[in-house]
VOVEXDREN-263094 format. One record per residue: x, y, z of N, C-alpha, C in turn; residue number from 1; residue in three letters. Coordinates in pm, whole numbers, always signed. Example, Ala and Ser with C-alpha at 12.3 -4.5 7.8 and 13.67 -1.06 7.14 Angstrom:
! residues 2
R    n.u    n.v    n.w   ca.u   ca.v   ca.w    c.u    c.v    c.w palum domi
R  +1319   -569   +780  +1230   -450   +780  +1320   -330   +780     1  Ala
R  +1285   -225   +708  +1367   -106   +714  +1290     +3   +787     2  Ser
END
This chain:
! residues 278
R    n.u    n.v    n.w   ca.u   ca.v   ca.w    c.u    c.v    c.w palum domi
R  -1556   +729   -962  -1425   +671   -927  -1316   +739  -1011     1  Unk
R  -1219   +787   -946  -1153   +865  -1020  -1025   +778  -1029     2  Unk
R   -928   +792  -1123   -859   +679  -1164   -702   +743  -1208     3  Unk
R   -614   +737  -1151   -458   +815  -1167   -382   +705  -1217     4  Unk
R   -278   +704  -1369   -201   +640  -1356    -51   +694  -1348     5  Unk
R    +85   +611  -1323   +184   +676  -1298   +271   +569  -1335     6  Unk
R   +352   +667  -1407   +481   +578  -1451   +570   +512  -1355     7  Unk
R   +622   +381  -1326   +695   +379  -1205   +763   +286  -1245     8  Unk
R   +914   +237  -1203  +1012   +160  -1258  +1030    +42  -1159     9  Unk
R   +921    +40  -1063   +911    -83  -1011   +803   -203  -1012    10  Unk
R   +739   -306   -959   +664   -375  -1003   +522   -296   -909    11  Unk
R   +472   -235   -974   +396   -141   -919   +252   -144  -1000    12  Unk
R   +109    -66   -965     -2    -76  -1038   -102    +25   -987    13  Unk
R   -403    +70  -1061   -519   +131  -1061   -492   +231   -936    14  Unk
R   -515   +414   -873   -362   +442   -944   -347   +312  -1023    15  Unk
R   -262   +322  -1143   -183   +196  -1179    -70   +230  -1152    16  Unk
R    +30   +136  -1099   +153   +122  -1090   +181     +9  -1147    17  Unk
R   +151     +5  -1265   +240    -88  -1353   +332   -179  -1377    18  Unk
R   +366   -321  -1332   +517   -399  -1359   +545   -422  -1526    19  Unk
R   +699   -369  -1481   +749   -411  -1646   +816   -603  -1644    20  Unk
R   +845   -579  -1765   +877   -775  -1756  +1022   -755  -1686    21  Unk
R  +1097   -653  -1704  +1249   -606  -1608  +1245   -681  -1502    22  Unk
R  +1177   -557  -1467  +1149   -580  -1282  +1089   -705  -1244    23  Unk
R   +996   -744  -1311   +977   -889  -1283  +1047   -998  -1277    24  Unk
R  +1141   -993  -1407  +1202  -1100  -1345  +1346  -1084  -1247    25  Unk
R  +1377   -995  -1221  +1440   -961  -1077  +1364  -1001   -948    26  Unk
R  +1255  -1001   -962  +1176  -1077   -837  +1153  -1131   -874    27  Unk
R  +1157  -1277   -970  +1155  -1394  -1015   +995  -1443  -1020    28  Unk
R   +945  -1342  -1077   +794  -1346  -1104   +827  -1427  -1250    29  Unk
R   +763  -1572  -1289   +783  -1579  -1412   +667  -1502  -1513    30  Unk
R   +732  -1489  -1670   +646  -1400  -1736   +452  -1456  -1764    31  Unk
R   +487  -1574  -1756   +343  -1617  -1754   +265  -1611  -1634    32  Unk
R   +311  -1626  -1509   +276  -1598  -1453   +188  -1381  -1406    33  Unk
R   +322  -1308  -1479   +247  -1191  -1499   +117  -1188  -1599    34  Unk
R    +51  -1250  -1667    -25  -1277  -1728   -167  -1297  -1652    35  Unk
R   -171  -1388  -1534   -252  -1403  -1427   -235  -1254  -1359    36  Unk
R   -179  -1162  -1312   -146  -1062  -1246   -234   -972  -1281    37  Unk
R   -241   -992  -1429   -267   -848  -1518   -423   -869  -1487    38  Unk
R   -441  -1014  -1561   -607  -1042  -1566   -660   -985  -1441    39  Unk
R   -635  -1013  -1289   -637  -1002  -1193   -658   -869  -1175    40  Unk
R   -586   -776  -1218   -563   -646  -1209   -662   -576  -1257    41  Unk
R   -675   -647  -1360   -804   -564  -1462   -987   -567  -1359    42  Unk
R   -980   -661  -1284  -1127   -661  -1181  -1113   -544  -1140    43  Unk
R  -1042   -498  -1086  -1039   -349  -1022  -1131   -324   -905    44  Unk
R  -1202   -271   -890  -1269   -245   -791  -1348   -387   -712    45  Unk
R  -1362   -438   -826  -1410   -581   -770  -1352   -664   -654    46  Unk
R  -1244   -628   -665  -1152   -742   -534  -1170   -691   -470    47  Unk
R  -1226   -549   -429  -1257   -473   -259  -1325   -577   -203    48  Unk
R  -1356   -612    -68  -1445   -638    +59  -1592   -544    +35    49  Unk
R  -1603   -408    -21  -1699   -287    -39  -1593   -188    -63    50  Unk
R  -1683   -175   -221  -1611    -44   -306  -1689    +39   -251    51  Unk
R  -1649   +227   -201  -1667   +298   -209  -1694   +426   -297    52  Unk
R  -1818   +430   -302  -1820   +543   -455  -1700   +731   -417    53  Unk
R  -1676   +707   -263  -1613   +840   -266  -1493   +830   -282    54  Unk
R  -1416   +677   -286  -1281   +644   -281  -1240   +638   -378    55  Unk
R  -1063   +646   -348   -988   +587   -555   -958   +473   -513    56  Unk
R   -998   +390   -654   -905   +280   -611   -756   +272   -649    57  Unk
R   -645   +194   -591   -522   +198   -576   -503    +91   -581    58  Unk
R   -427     -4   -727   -392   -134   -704   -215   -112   -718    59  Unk
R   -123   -159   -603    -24   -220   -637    +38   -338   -653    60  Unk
R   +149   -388   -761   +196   -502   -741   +334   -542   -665    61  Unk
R   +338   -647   -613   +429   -679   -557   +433   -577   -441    62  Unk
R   +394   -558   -335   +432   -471   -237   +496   -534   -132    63  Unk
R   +604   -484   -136   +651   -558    -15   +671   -518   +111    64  Unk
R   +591   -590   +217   +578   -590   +368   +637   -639   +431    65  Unk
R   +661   -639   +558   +794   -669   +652   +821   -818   +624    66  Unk
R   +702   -903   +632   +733  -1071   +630   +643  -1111   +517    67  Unk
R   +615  -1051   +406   +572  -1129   +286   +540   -995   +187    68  Unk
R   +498  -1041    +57   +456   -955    -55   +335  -1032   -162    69  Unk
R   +228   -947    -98    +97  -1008   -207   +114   -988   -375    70  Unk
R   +110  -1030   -431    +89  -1043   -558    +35   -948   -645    71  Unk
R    -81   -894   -576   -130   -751   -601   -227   -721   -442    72  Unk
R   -225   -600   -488   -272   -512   -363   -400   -461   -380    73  Unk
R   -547   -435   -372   -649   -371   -434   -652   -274   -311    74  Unk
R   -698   -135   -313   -709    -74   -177   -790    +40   -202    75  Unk
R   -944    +82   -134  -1047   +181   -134   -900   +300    -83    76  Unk
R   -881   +413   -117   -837   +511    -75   -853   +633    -76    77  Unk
R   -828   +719    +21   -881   +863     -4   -712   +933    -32    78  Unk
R   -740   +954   -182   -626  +1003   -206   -603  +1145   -194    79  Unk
R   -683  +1222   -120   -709  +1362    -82   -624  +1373     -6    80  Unk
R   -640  +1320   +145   -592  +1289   +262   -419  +1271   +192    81  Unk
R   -414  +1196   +111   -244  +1154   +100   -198  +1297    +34    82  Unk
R   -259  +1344    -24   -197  +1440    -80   -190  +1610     +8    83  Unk
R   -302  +1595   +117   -271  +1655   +213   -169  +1623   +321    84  Unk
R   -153  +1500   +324    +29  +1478   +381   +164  +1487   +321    85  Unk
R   +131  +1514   +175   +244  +1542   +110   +263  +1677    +93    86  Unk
R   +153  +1776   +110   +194  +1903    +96   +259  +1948   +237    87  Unk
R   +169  +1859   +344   +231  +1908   +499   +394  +1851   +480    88  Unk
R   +412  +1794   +413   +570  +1691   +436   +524  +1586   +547    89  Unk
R   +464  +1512   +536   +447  +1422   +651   +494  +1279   +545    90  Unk
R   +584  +1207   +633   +680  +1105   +583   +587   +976   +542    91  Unk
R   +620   +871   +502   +582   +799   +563   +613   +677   +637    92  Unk
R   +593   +579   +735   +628   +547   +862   +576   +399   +858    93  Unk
R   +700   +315   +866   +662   +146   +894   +709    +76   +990    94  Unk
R   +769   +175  +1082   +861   +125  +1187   +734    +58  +1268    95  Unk
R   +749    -24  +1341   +675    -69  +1423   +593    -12  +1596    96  Unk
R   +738    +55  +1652   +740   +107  +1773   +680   +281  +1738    97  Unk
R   +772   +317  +1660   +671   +456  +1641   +557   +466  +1575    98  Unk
R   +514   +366  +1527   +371   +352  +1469   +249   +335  +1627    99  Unk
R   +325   +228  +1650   +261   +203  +1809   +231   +360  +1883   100  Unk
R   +312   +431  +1879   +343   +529  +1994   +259   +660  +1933   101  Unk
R   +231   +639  +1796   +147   +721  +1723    -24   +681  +1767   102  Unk
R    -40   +546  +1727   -192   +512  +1782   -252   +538  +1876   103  Unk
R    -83   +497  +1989   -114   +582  +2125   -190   +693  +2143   104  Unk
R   -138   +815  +2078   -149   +943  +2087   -295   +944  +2057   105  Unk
R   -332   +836  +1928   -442   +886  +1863   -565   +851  +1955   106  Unk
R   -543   +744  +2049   -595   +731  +2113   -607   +764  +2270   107  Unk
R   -539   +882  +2257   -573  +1006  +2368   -620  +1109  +2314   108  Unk
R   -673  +1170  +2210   -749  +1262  +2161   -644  +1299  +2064   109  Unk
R   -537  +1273  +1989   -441  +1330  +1933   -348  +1431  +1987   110  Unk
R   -376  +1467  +2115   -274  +1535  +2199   -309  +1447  +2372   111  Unk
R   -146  +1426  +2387   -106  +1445  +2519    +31  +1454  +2508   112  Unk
R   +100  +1467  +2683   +193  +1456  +2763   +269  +1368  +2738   113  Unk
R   +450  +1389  +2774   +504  +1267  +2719   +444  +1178  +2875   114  Unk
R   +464  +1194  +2990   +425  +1141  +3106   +280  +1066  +3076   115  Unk
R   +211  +1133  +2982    +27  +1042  +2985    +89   +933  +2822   116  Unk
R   +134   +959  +2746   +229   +870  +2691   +269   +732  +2727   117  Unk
R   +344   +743  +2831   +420   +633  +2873   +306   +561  +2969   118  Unk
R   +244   +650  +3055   +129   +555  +3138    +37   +505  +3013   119  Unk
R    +29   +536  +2941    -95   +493  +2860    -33   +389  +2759   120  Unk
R    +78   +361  +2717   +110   +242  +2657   +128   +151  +2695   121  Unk
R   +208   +176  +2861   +246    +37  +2934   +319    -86  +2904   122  Unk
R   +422    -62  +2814   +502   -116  +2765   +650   -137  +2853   123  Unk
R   +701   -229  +2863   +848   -249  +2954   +971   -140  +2876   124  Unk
R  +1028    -72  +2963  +1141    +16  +2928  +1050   +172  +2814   125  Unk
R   +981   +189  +2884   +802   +289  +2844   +892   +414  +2824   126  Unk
R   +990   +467  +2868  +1067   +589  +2877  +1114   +610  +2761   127  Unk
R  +1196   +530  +2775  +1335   +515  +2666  +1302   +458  +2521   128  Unk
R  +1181   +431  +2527  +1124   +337  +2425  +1010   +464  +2344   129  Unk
R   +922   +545  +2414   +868   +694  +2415   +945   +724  +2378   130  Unk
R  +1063   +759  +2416  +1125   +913  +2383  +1218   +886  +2244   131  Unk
R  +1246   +746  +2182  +1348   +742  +2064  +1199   +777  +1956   132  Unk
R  +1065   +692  +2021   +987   +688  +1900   +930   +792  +1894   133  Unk
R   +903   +943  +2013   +876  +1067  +1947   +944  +1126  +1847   134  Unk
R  +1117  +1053  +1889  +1232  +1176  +1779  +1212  +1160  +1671   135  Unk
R  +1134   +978  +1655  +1126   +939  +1478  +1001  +1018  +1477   136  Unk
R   +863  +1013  +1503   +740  +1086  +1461   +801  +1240  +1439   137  Unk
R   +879  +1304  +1496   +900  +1417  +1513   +929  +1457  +1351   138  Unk
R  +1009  +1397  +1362  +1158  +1428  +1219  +1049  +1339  +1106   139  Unk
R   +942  +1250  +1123   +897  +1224   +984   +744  +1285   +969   140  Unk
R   +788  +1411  +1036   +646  +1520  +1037   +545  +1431  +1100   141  Unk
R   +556  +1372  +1190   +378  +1308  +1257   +338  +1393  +1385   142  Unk
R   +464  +1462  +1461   +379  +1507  +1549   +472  +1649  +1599   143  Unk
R   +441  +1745  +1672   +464  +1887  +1696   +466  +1918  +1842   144  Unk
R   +517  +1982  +1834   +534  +2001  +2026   +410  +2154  +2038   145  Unk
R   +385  +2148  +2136   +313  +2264  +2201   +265  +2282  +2311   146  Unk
R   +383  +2344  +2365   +390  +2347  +2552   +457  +2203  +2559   147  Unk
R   +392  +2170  +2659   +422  +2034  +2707   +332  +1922  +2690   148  Unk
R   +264  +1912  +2543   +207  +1823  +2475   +282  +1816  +2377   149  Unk
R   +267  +1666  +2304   +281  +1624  +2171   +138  +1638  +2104   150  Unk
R   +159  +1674  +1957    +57  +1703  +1857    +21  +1646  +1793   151  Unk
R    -70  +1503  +1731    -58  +1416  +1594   -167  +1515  +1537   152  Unk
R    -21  +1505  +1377    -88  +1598  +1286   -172  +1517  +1167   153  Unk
R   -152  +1413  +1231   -286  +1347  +1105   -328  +1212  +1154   154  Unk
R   -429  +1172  +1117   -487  +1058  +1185   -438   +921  +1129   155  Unk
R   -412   +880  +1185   -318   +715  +1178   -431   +590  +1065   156  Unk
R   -416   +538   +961   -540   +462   +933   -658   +484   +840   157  Unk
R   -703   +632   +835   -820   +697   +857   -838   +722   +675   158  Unk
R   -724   +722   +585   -691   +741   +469   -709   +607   +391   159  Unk
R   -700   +482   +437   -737   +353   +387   -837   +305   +442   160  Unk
R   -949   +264   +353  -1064   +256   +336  -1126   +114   +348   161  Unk
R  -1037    +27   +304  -1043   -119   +240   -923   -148   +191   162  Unk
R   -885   -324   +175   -760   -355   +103   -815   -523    +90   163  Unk
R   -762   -558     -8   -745   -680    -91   -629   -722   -129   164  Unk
R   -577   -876    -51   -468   -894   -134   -494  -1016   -189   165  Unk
R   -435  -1029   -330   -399  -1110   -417   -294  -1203   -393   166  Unk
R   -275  -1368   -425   -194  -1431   -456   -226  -1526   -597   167  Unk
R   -119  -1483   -651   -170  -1516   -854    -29  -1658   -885   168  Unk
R   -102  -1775   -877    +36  -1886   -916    -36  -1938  -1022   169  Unk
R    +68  -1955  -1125    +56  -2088  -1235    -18  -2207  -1172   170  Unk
R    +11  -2228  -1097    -31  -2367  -1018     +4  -2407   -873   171  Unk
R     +4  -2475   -806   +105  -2516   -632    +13  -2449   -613   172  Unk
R   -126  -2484   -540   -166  -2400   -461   -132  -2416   -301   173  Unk
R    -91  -2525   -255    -21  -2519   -138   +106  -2374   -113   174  Unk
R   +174  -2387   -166   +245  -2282   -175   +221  -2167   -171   175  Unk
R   +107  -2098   -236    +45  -1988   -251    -25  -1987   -110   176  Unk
R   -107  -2111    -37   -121  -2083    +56    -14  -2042   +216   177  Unk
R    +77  -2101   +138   +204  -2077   +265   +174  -1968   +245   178  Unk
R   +229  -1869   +140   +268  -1725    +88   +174  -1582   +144   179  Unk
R    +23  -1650   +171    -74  -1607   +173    -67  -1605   +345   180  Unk
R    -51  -1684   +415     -2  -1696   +553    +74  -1586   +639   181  Unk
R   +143  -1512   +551   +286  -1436   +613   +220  -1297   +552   182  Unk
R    +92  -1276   +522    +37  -1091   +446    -58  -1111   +522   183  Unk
R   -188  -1196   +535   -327  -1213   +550   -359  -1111   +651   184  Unk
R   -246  -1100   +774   -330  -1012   +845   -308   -875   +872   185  Unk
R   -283   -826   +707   -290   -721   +671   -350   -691   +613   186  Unk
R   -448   -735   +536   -562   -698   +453   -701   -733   +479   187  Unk
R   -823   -653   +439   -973   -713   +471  -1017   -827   +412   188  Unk
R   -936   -876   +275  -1023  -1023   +209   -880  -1041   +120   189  Unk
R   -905  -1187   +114   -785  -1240    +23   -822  -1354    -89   190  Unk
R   -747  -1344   -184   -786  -1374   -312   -699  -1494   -350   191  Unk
R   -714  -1620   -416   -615  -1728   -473   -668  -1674   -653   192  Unk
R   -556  -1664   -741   -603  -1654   -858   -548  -1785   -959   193  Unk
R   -570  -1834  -1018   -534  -1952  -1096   -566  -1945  -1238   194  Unk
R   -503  -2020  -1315   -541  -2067  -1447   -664  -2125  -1430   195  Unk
R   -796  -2106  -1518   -907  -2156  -1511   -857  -2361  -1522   196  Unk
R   -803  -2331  -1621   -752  -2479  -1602   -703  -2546  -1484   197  Unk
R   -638  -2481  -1399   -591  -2541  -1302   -691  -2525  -1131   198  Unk
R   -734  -2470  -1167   -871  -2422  -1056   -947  -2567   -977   199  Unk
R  -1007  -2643  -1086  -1042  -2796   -975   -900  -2832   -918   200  Unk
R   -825  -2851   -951   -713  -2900   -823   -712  -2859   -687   201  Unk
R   -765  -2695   -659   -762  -2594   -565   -910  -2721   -460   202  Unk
R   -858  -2766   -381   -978  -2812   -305  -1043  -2748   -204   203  Unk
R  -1178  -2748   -218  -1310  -2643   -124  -1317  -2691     +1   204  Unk
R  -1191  -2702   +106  -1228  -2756   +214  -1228  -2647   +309   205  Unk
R  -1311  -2655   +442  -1331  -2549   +536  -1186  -2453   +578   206  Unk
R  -1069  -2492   +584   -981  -2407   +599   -956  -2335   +474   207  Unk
R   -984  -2314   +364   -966  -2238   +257  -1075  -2173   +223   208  Unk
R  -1190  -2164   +252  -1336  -2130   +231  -1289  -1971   +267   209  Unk
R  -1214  -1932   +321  -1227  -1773   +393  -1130  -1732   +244   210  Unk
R  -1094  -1766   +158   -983  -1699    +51  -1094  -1713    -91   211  Unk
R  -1119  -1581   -124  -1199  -1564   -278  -1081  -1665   -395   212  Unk
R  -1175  -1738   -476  -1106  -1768   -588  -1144  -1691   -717   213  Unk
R   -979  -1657   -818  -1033  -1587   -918   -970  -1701  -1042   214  Unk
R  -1066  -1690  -1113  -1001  -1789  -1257   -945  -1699  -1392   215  Unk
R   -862  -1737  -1439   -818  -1665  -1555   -810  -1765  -1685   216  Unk
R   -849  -1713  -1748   -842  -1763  -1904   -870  -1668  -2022   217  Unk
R   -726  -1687  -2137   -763  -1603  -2233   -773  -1488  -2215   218  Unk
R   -671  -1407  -2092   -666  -1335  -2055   -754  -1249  -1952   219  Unk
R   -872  -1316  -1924   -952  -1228  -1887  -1004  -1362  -1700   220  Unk
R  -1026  -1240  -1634  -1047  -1312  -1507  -1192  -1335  -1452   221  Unk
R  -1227  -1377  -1399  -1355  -1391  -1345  -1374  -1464  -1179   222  Unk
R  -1428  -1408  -1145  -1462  -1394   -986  -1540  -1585   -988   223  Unk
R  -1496  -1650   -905  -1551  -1790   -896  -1591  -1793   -712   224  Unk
R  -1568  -1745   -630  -1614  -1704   -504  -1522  -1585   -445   225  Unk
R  -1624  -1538   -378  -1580  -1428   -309  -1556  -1436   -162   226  Unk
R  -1454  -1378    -78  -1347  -1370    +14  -1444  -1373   +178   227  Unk
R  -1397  -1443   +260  -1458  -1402   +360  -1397  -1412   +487   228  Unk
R  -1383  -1362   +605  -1276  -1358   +698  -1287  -1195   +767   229  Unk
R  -1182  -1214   +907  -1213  -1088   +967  -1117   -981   +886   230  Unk
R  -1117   -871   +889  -1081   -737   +882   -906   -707   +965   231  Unk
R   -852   -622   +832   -705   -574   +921   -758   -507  +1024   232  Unk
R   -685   -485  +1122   -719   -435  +1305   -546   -328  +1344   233  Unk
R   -617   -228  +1361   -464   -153  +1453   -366   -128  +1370   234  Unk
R   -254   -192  +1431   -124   -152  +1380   -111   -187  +1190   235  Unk
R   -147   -349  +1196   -115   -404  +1059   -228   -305   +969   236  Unk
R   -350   -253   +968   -385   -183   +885   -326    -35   +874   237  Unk
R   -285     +9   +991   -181   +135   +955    -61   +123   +876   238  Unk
R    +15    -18   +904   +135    -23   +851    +82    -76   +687   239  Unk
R    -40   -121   +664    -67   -156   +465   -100    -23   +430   240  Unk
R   -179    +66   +529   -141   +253   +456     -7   +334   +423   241  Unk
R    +72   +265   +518   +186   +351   +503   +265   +288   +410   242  Unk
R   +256   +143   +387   +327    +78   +249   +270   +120   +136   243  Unk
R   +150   +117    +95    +69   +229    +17   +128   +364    -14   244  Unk
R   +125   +444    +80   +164   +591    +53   +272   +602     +6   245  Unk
R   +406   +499    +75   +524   +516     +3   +502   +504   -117   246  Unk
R   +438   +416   -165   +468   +360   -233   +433   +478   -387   247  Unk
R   +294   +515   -322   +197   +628   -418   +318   +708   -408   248  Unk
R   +345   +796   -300   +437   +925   -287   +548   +879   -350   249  Unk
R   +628   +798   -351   +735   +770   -437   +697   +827   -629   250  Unk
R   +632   +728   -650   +569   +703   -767   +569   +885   -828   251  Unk
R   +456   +953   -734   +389  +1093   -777   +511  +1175   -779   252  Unk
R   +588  +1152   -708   +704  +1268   -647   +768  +1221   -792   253  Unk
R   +788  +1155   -805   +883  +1139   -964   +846  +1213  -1089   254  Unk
R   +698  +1200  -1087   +635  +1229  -1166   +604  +1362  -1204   255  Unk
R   +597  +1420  -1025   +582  +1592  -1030   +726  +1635  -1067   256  Unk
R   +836  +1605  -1035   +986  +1595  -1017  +1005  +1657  -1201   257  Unk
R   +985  +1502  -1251  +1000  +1533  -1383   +919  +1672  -1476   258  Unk
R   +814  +1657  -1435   +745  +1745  -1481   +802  +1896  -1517   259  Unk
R   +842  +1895  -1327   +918  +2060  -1290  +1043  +2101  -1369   260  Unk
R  +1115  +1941  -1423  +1228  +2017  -1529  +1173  +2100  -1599   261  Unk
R  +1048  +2049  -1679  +1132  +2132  -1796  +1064  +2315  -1782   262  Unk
R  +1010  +2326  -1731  +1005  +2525  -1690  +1162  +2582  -1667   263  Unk
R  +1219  +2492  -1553  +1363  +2513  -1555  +1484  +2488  -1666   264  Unk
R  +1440  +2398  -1755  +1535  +2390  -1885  +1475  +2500  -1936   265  Unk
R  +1399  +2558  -1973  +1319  +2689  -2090  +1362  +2814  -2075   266  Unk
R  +1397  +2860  -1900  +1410  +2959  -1821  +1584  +2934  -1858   267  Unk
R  +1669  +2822  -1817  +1806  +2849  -1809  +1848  +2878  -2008   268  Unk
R  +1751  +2849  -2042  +1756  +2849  -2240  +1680  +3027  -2277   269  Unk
R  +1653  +3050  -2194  +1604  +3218  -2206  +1722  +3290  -2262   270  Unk
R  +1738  +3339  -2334  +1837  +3487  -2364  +1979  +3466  -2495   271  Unk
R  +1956  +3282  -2474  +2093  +3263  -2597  +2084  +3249  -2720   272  Unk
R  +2158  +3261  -2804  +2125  +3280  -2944  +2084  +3139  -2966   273  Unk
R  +1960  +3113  -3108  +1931  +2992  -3157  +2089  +2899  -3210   274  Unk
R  +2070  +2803  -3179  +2198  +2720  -3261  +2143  +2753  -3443   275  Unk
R  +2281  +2758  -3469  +2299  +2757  -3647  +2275  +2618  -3717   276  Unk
R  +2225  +2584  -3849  +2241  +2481  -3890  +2384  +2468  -3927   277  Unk
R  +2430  +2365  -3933  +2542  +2327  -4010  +2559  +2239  -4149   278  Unk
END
């Protein structure tokens, strides 16, 4: 398991993307509550559904998705694949309709016609609705013209492996279950994490049986049942890859970014005299 971390100035995390107490409390995470987060964080591979020995794991925090944000994110990934879309420049993509219009494709062999396109989605206003969401795939590198086919240059999905999401409260577990309501069917297994202390309150009745509980105490977490329920499907598991990648590609691009100064500070410092003491 190979393991990347990266500096990042948002509430981010294994890759680690890291939250600072800043950023936290701008999203009104209280600080004790990051405390449960961390413990949480530290299982690592454990919160998968099935760790993969060929995958990285990738935990982020706080990610935020169109109608909610898990607490933390655990996710099997092939970070090969991402980094072969970052050298192609391939964007990444949460729109809804051109995501759709991408699966499409993928599910015509990765090439067709805009005409086998529109018959094959069958969607109301199929034209006009095709042709805005090729211009976005186009322009965020997903797909290429040749002849009179469209091209998908990479496979939709195929880069996320597994995902786990987390919801980490001081206490209210009603609440956490609202919270947990508006992500769930974006991820393969979902997690309630609690103060070990506060854990019997959490009641074992058949509608909660499908959510793993994790206990924390003294910093350290421990698995008290594990997650069970169906699997992200289609669109919502494409769109928790592409919140992912931003999220990675953001992160890395900074990182390579910074890096590249300084050859260029050394090179523009080539040829001038040393400064004098004074």
């Amino acid at each position: 398991m190979r393991r990347e971390t990266v500096a990042y100035t948002r509430c981010v995390a294994h890759i680690v993307l890291r939250p600072d107490a800043a950023t936290a409390r701008t999203l009104g995470v209280p600080l004790h509550e990051l405390d449960v987060h961390e413990a949480t964080t530290a299982l690592g591979e454990a919160l998968l559904p099935l760790a993969l020995a060929s995958a990285d794991l990738v935990v982020a925090h706080e990610l935020a998705l169109a109608y909610g944000r898990p607490d933390v994110v655990a996710a099997d990934v092939d970070i090969a694949e991402w980094r072969a879309w970052r050298r192609r420049r391939i964007a990444p993509l949460t729109a809804p309709i051109p995501l759709g219009a991408a699966l499409t494709l993928s599910g015509l062999g990765g090439t067709a016609t805009f005409d086998e396109l529109v018959s094959s989605s069958g969607a109301p206003g199929g034209k006009t609705k095709m042709r805005k969401a090729l211009a976005i795939l186009s322009e965020r590198g997903w797909v290429r013209r040749q002849g009179e086919a469209f091209v998908l240059r990479l496979a939709p999905g195929e880069a996320l492996l597994g995902t786990s999401g987390v919801e980490a409260k001081l206490n209210n577990w009603r609440r956490a279950v609202r919270q947990i309501q508006s992500w769930e069917t974006y991820v393969d297994a979902v997690w309630l994490a609690f103060p070990a202390s506060y854990l019997p309150n959490v009641p074992r009745t058949p509608r909660l049986r499908r959510f793993g509980l994790i206990a924390v105490e003294d910093g350290c977490a421990h698995i008290v049942r594990r997650p069970s329920g169906p699997r992200a499907q289609g669109i919502r598991h494409v769109l928790m890859e592409q919140h992912l990648y931003s999220r990675w590609l953001t992160a890395t691009q900074g990182k390579r970014g910074s890096a590249s100064t300084a050859p260029r500070a050394a090179a523009r410092g080539r040829g001038r005299p040393a400064p004098q003491e004074r």
